[in-house]
N, C-alpha and C positions, 0 to 999 in steps of 0.2 A: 520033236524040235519045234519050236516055238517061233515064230517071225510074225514081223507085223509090216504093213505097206507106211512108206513116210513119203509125206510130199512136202514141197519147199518152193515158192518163189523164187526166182533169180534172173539175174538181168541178163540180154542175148550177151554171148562173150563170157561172161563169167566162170569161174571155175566151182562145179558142185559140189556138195560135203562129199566128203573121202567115206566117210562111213556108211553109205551104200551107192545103189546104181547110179553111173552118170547122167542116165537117159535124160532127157527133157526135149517140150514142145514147145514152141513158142504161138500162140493165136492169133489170127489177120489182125494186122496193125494195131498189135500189142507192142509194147516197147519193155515187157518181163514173159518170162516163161518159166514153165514147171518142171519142176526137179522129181522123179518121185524112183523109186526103187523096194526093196526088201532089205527088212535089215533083224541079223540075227539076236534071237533074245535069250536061245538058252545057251547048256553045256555047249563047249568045245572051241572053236577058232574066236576071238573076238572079234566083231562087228563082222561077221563074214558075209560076202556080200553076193548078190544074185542078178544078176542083170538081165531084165525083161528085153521085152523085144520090143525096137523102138517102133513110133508110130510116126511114119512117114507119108507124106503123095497120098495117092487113094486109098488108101488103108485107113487114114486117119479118118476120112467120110464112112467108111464102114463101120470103125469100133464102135463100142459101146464109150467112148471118152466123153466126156464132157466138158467143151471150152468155156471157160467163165470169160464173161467180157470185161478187159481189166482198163477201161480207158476213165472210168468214172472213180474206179480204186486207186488209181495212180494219180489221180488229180487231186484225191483228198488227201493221200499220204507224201506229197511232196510240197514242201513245208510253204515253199515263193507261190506254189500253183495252188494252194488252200487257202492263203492270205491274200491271193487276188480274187479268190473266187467269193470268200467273205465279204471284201471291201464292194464289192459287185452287187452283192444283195444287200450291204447295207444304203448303197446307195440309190440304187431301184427302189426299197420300201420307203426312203425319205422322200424319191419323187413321189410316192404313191401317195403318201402322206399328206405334203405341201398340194398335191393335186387334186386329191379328197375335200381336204379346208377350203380350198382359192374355187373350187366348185360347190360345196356347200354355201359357202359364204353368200358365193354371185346369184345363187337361188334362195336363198335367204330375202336378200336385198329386194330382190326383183319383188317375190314377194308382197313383201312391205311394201312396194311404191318407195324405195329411197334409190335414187340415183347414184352411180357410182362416176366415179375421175374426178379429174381438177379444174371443172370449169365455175368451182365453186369461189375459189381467189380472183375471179372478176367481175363477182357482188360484190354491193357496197355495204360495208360491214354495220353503219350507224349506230355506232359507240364510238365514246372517246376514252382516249388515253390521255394520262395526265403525265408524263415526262417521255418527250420524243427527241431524237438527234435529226429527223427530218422532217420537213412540214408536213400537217395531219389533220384531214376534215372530216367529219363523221361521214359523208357520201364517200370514201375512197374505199377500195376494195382491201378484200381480206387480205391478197397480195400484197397487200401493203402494211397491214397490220403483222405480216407474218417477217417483213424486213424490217417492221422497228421492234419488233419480240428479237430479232437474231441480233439485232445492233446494240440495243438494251445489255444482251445475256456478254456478249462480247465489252462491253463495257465492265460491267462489274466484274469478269473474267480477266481483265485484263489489270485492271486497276487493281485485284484479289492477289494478280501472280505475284508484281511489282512488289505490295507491300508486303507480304507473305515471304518471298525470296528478302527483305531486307532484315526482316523480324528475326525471322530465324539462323539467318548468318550469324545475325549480332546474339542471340539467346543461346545457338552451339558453341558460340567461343566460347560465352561467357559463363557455361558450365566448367569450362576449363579452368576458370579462371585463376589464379591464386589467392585472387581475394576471397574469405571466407565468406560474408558476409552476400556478394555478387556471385557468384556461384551457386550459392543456395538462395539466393531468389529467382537465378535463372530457372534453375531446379525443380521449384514449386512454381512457378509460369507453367513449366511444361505439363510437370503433373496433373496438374489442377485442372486444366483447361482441354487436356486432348483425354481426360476422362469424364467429360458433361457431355452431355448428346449436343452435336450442331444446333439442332432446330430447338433448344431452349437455349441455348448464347445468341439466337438470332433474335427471338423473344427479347433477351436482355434486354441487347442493344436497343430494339427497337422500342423499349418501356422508355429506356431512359433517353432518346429523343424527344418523347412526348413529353418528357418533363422539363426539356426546354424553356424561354423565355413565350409569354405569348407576342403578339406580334407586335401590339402599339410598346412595350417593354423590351425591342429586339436589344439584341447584344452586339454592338457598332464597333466593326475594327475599321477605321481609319475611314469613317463614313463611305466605303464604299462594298464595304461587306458587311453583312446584317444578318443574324443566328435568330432562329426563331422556330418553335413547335410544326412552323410548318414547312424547315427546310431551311439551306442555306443560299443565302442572294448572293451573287456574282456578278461581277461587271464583266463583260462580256465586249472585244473589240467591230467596229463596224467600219468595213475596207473600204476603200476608195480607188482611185484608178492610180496604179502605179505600186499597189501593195500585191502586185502579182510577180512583177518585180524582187522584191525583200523574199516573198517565199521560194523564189528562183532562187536566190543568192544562198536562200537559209539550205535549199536541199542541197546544192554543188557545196557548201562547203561540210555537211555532213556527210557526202558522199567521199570528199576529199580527206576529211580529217580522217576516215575510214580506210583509205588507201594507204595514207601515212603511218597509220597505228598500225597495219601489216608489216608495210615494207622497214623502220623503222624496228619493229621487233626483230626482222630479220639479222639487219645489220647490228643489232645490239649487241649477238654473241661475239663480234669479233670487234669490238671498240671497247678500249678501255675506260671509256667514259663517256657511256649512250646517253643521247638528248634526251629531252624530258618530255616526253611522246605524251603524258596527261596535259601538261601545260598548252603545248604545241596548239591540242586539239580543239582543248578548250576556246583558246582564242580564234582557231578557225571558224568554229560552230559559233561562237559570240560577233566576234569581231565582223566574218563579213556581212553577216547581214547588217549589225548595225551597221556601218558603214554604204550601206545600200538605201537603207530606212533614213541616213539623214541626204544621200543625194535627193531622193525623192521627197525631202519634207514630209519623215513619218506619216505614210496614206492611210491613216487610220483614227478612228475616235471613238471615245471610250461610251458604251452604253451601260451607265451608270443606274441600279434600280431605286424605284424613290417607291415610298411609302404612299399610296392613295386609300384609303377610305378603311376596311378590315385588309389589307393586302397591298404585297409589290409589285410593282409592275416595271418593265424592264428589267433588263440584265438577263442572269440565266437564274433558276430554281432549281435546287438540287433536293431531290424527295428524302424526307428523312428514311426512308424506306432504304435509297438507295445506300445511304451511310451505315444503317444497321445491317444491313448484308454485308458491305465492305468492309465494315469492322469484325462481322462473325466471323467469312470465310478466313481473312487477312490471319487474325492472330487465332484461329484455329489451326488453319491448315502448318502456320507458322510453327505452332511445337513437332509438329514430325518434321519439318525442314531444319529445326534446330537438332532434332536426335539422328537427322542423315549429314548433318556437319559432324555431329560430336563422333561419329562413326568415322570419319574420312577422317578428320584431325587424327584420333587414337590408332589409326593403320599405318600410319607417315612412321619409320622406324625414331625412335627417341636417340639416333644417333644422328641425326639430321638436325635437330632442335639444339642440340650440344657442338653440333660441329659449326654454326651459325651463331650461337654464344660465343665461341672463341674466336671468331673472325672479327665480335666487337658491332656482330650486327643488334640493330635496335630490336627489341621484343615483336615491337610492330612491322619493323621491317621483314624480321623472320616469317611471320604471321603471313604477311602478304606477297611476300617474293619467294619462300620457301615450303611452304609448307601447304597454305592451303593450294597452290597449282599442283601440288601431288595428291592431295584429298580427292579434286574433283573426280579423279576415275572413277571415286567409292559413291561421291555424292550423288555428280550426274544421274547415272538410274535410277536411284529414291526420287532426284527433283522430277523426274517422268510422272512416275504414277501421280505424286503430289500433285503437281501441275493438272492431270488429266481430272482427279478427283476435286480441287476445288471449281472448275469447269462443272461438274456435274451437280455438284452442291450447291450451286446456283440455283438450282431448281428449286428448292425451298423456300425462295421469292414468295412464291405463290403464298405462302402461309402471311405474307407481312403485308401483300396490294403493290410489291415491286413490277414493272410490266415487262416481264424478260418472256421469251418463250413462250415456257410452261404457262404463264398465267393469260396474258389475253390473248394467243393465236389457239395453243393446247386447251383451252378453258374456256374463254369467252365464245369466240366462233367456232370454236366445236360445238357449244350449246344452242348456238342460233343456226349453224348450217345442220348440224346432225349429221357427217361426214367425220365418223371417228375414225374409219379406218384409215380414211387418205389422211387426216391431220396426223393423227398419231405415228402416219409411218412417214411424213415429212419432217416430223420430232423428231424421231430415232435417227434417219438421216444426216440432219443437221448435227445431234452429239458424236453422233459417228464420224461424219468430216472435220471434224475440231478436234478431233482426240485423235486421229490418223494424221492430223496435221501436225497436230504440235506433236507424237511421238517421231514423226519424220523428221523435222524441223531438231531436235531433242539429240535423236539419236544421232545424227549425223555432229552435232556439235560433239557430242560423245565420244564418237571417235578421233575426235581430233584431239580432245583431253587424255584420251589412255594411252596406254606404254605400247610402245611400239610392236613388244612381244603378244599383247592383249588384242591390239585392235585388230588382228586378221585373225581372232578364234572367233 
């Protein structure tokens, strides 16, 4: 007769295979024990079974048994206690990692004789930049170079989203458009344009500034603005006492007309005939402050630029640099905003569109009061990334002599301190707070757009 010894894991409490002995031990502070018994292989009774003699108290210190220590086996084979103990050791070799590099590094450095931290931003940098939002002497510190790089990148970001959001509204409808002719030019805009690399439409642009008038030949709109190879001249206002006044009045009634456009939409659903909450506001934000500027005798006069010698002086200068960027990013980033409209319009059911027809609404009425306030759920999330991406795309300044950032804080005094590491991880920071902003700033408008059922998934 034939038998063979089987053994089996299993948990304390459990009930053993039927088909041989019950017996089982369980191991100090095991939380499984073993099953094992004899079980029949040849002729006669099926699985006929035999039941050893268990091993209990001091008997167990005597046998010949062998306890396997099962607290390392059971932590791999239980599935939550193996996935903690992975994430465990992946994140111990990342410190080991980051702690390897940041200790190379600092012996590196040392090394060399190059100084590490940030006492480098208060040298004085002695360079100049040639378009600043705040005053700028070549003795002023890198610190200060590194706030008209962020004020710069923020300006062209700013002014990129504006026109970029307006382009593309208008270029996603007008894919829709019925008109043949408007349609398929919107069409080949988009095409054409989001398939050239960025940094050759910044090129473009930037050729064809240079081919501007040159300067004694400026291009004179209403003699106080003047186009020229080297930039556009602006008149520029110069305040007096009493224009702090007017900007008081200008923010309370922007802040006012803002309260109204809330509360005002509110009451609209239940009035058969809501105010005109655009007109309203309009005249808020116009009205009071003129009305302030004329008690005060307009505190203000105009610095008009005049022509002196090769160049203008007063007003403001606007670097052509800064125009071919504004135009790159604008009507590039502008064809994905027109294909995250044309997406949001084509989701809005086409019974919506038809049932607005019959009410005798206007085309544009429908457009505007129907249709695209149900798009935005689709659009909003495309306008994120957009948004975060021509932010970053600014950084191609550098290629044209724009002074954002990248070019003279990442660039310039990083070559004259030789403080790469701290520059560049001030860089990183800086795109990083601007992109975590506006997708906060983003999202939360997001949720205000989506359906009621959407916005708590």
């Amino acid at each position: 007769m034939k038998m063979r010894l089987v053994l089996s894991f299993v948990r304390p409490g459990a009930k053993p295979d039927p088909t041989f002995a019950d017996a089982h031990c369980a191991g100090p502070g095991s939380n499984l024990a073993i099953s094992y018994g004899l079980q029949h292989l040849g002729p006669g009774p099926a699985q006929q079974r035999f039941t050893p003699q268990r091993i209990r108290g001091d008997d167990e210190k005597k046998s010949n048994f062998i306890h396997m220590p099962l607290s390392l086996s059971t932590l791999w084979t239980d599935k939550k206690k193996r996935s903690l103990l992975i994430q465990t050791a992946v994140i111990v070799a990342l410190v080991l990692f980051a702690w390897t590099v940041i200790s190379n590094t600092a012996t590196n450095l040392e090394k060399r004789g190059i100084a590490s931290g940030i006492g480098f931003l208060s040298q004085p940098a002695g360079f100049d930049i040639v378009q600043t939002l705040v005053p700028w002497e070549m003795s002023m510190s890198h610190g200060r170079v590194l706030l008209i790089g962020i004020l710069n990148t923020l300006l062209v970001s700013v002014l990129g989203i504006i026109a970029a959001t307006i382009i593309g509204v208008l270029m996603g409808i007008a894919r829709l458009s019925d008109n043949w002719l408007l349609a398929k030019l919107a069409a080949t805009y988009v095409e054409v344009l989001r398939n050239l690399p960025l940094l050759l439409q910044v090129y473009f642009w930037y050729g064809l500034t240079l081919m501007w008038p040159k300067v004694r030949d400026s291009f004179d709109i209403g003699g106080v603005i003047f186009v020229n190879n080297r930039g556009i001249e602006l008149p520029v206002p110069q305040f007096q006492d009493g224009a702090g006044i007017v900007l008081g009045a200008l923010l309370a009634a922007m802040i006012g007309a803002g309260l109204f456009w809330h509360l005002a939409g509110r009451s609209a659903e239940r009035e058969e005939r809501p105010l005109p909450r655009g007109l309203i506001c309009a005249g808020l934000v116009i009205g009071v402050p003129l009305l302030a500027a004329l008690a005060q005798g307009f505190p203000w006069t105009w610095d008009v630029p005049v022509r002196k010698g090769f160049n203008y002086r007063g007003g403001l200068s606007v670097l052509p640099s800064l125009v071919a960027l504004w135009f790159a990013l604008s009507t590039y980033t502008a064809c994905y905003i027109a294909e995250a409209v044309r997406s949001g319009i084509q989701s809005v059911s086409r019974g919506q569109h038809e049932a607005a027809l019959s009410l005798g609404l206007k085309p544009s009425w429908t457009m505007r009061l129907i249709i695209l306030p149900q798009a935005l759920r689709v659009i909003v999330p495309q306008l994120i990334s957009q948004y975060l991406n021509l932010v970053k795309n600014s950084s191609l300044a550098v290629a044209i002599g724009y002074p954002e950032i990248m070019s003279v804080f990442a660039g310039t005094s990083l070559s004259q301190t030789g403080q790469a590491i701290e520059i560049i991880l001030i860089t990183m920071v800086f795109y990083l707070t601007v992109s975590l902003t506006i997708s906060f700033f983003m999202n939360i408008y997001n949720r205000r757009v989506a359906l009621r059922g959407e916005a708590g998934q």
